[in-house]
N, C-alpha and C positions, 0 to 999 in steps of 0.2 A: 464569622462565628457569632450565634445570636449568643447574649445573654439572658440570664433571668427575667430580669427588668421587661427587657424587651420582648421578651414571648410573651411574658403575661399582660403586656400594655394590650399587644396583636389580640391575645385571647378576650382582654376584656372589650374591645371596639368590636370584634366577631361579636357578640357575645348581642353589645346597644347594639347594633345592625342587624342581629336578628327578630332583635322583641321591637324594634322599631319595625319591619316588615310583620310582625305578628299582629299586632295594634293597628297597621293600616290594612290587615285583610280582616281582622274581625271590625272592626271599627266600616268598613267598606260591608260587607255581607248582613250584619246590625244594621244598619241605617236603609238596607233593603229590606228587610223580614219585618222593622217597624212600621216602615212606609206601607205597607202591602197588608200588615195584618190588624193593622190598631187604627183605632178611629178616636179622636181624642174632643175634649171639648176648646181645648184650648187652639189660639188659632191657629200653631206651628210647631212642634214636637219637631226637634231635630237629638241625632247622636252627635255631638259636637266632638266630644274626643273618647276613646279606649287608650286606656293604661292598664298593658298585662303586669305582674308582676312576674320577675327576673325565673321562677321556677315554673312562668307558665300555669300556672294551677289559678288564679283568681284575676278576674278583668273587670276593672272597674268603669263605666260605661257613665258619661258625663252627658247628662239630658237637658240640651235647651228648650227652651219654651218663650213662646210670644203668645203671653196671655196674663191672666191675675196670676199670684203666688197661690192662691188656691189649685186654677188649674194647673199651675207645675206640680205640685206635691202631688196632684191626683194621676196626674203623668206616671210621675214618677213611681206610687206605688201601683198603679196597674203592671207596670212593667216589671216592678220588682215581685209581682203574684204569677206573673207567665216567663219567670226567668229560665226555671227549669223548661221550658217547652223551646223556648228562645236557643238555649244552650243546646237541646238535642239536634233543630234543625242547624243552627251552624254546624254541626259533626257533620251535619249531611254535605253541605257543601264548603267544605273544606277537612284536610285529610294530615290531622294532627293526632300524636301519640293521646293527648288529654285534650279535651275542648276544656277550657277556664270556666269555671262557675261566674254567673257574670252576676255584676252587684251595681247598681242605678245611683246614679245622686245626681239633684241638681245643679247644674251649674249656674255658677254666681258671679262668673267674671264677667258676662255681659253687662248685668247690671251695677257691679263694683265700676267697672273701665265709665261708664258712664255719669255714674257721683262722682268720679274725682273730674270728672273734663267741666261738669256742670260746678264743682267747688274750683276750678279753674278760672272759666267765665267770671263767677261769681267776685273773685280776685280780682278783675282786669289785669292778670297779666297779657303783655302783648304777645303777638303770635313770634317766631322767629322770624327775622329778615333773613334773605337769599343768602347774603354776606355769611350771617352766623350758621347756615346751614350747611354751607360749602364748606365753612370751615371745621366744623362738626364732623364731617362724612371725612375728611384727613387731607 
């Protein structure tokens, strides 16, 4: 006999296993239709992540860029001026109740993960030995 608890534990892991497989088919079909239709100045425009939100209804689509902060921004709002167009073709290939209104931001973690390894260096601290690393991992 299930309990409470435990139905709704099931329902809610159903639930992240869906919108995780949702976020990697539009995040997968995105990163085709920008490849294919956009031509950017910058030297790399990538879709790094989609994040639907839990009702499905808004996908926040996280734009890398290998270029100045100028050309991301301008990435970024070109893409946020053909969202509507972007949103229709995913309907097309792919076969959901709602396609998500999709909404652009840059992403900043490449260049965050990168200050702190360079305020790292800058520290000398040393790297870990093999020792501490095995013992790390358990």
């Amino acid at each position: 006999m299930l309990h409470f608890g435990e139905v709704r534990a099931d329902a809610l892991s159903h639930l992240k296993n869906r919108i995780a497989r949702v976020n990697e088919l539009i995040h997968r079909e995105l990163s085709d239709l920008v490849r294919k239709e956009f031509t950017f100045d910058a030297k790399l425009v990538t879709i790094q992540e989609v994040d639907v939100t839990p009702d499905l209804k808004q996908a926040h689509a996280y734009v890398g860029v290998i270029g100045t902060d100028a050309e991301g921004h301008k990435a970024v709002r070109a893409l946020n001026a053909k969202a509507r167009h972007l949103q229709a073709e995913i309907g097309k290939r792919v076969t959901m109740k709602f396609t998500p209104n999709l909404h652009f931001k840059l992403d900043t973690a490449g260049p965050r993960g990168d200050r702190v390894m360079q305020i790292l260096d800058e520290l000398g601290i040393p790297d870990l030995t093999e020792e501490e690393k095995k013992a790390l991992e358990g």
